[in-house]
Backbone as CSV, one residue per row, in Angstrom:
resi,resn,N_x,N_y,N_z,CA_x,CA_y,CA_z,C_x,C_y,C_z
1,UNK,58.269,4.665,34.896,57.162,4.070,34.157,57.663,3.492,32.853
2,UNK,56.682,2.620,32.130,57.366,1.719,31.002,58.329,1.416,30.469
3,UNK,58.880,0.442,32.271,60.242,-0.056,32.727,59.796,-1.538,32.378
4,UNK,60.225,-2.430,31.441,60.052,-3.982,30.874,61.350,-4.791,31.635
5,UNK,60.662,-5.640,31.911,61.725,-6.891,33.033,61.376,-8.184,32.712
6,UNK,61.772,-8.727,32.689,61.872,-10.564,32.517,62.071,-10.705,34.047
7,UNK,61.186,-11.345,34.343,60.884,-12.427,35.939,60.853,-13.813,35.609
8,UNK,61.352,-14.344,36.511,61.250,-16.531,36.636,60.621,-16.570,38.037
9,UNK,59.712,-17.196,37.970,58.852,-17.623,38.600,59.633,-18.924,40.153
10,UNK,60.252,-18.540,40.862,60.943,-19.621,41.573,60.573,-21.272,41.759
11,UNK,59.198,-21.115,42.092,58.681,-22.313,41.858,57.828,-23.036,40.934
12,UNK,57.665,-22.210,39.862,56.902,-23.156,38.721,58.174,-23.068,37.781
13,UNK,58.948,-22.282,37.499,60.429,-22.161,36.556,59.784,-21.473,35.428
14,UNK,58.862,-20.854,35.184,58.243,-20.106,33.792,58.926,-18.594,34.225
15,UNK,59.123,-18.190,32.966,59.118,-16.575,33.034,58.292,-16.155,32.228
16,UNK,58.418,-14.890,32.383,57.518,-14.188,31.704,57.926,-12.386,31.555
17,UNK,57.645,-11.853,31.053,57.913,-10.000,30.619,56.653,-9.228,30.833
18,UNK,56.808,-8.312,32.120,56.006,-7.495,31.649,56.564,-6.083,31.653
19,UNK,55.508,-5.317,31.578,56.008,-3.463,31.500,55.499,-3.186,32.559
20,UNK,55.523,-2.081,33.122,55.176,-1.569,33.949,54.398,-0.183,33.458
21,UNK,52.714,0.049,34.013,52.314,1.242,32.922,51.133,1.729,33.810
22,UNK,50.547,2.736,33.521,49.580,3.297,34.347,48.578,2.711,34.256
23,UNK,47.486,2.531,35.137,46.171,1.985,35.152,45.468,1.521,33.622
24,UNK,45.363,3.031,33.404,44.471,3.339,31.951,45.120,2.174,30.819
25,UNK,46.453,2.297,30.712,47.247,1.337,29.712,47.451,-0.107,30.060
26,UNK,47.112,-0.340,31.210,46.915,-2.021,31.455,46.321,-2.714,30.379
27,UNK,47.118,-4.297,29.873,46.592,-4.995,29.110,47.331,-6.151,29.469
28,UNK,47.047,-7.199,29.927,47.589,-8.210,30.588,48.180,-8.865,29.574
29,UNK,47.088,-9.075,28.782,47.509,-10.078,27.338,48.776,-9.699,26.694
30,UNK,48.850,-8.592,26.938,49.726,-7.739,25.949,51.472,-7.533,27.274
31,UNK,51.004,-8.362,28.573,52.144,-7.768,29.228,52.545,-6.669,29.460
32,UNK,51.487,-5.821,29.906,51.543,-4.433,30.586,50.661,-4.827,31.475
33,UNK,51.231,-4.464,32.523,50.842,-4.399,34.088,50.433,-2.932,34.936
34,UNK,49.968,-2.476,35.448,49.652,-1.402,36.019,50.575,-1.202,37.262
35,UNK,51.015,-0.196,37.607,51.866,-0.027,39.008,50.668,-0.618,39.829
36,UNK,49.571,-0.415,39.967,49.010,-0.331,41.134,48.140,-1.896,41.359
37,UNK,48.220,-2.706,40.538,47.970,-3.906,40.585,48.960,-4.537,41.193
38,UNK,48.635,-5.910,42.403,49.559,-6.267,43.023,50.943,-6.515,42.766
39,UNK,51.029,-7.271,41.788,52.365,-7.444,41.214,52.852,-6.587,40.770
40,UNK,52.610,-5.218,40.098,53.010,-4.692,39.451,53.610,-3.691,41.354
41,UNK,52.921,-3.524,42.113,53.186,-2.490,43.035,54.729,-3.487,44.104
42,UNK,54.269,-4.594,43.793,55.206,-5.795,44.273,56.600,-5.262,43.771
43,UNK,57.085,-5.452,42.660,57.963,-4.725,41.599,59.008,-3.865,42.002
44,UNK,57.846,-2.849,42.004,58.734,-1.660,42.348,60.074,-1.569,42.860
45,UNK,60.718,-1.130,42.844,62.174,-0.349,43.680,63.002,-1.736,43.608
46,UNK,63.129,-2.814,42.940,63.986,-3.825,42.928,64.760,-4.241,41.958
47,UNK,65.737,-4.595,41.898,67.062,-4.510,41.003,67.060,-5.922,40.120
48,UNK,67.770,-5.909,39.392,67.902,-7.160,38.342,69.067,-8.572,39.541
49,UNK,68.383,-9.422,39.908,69.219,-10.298,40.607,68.155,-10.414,41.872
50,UNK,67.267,-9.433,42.339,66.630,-9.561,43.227,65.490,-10.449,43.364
51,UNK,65.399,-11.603,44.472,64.008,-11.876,44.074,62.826,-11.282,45.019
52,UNK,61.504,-11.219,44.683,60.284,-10.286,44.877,59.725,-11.622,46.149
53,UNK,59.384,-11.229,46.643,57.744,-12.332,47.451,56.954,-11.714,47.577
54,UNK,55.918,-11.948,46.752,54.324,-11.634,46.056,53.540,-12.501,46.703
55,UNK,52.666,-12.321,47.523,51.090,-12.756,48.082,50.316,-12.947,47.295
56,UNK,49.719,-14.315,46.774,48.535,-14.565,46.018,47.730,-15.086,46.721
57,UNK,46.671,-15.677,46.345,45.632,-16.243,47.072,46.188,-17.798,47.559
58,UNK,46.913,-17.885,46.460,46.793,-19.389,46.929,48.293,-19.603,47.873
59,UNK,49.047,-18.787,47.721,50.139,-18.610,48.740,51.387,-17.742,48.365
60,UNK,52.277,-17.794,49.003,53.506,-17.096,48.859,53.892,-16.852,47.241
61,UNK,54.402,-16.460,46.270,55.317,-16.735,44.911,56.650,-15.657,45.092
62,UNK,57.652,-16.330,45.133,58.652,-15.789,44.660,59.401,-15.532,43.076
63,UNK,59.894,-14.309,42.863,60.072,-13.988,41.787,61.350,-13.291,41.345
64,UNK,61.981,-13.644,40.537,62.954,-13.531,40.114,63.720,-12.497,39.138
65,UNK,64.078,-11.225,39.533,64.135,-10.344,38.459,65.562,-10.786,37.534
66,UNK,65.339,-11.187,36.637,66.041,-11.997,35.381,66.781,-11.206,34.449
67,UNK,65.997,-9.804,34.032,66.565,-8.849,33.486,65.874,-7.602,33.376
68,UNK,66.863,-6.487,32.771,66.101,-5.368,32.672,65.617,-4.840,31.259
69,UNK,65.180,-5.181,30.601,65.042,-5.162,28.762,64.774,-3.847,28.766
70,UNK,64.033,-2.740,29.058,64.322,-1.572,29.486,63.535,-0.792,30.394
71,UNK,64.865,0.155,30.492,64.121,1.613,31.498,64.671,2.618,30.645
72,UNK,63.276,3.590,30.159,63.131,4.866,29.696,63.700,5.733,29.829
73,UNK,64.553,5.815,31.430,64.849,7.034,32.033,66.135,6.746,32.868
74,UNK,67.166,6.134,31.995,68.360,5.875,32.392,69.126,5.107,32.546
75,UNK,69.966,4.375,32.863,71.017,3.204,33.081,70.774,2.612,34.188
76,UNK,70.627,3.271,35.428,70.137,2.637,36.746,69.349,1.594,36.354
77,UNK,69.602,0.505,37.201,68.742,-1.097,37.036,67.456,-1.104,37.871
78,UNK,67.645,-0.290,38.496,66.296,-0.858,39.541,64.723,0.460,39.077
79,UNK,63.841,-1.011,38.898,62.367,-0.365,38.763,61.871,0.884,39.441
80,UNK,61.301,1.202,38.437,61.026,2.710,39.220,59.903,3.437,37.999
């Protein structure tokens, strides 16, 4: 939990940072994401170099894990 990553967006080229945080602490604006919101559950268990494919409404998005700015609970790279 409040593991922060930089993602690039494959096909629009934007990135963006969020955290990763429990329900209650979700604030989008603020770039905290909830595990259990799609993207955020998308996420999970994937390493810096990996890219994600996330289901939106309007179609496929691939995503780009860019970096790991941090994890709380160790050196290991991959979300968790």
């Amino acid at each position: 939990m409040y593991s922060t990553v930089r993602v690039r967006d494959l096909k629009e080229r934007e990135e963006d940072v969020y955290t990763l945080v429990y329900p209650r602490d979700a604030k989008l604006a603020e770039g905290k994401i909830s595990i259990l919101a799609p993207i955020g559950t998308a996420l999970l268990g994937y390493r810096v170099g990996d890219i994600v494919r996330w289901e939106v409404p309007g179609g496929p998005t691939r995503l780009k894990i860019e970096e790991m700015i941090y994890k709380p609970n160790g050196a290991d790279l991959q979300l968790a």
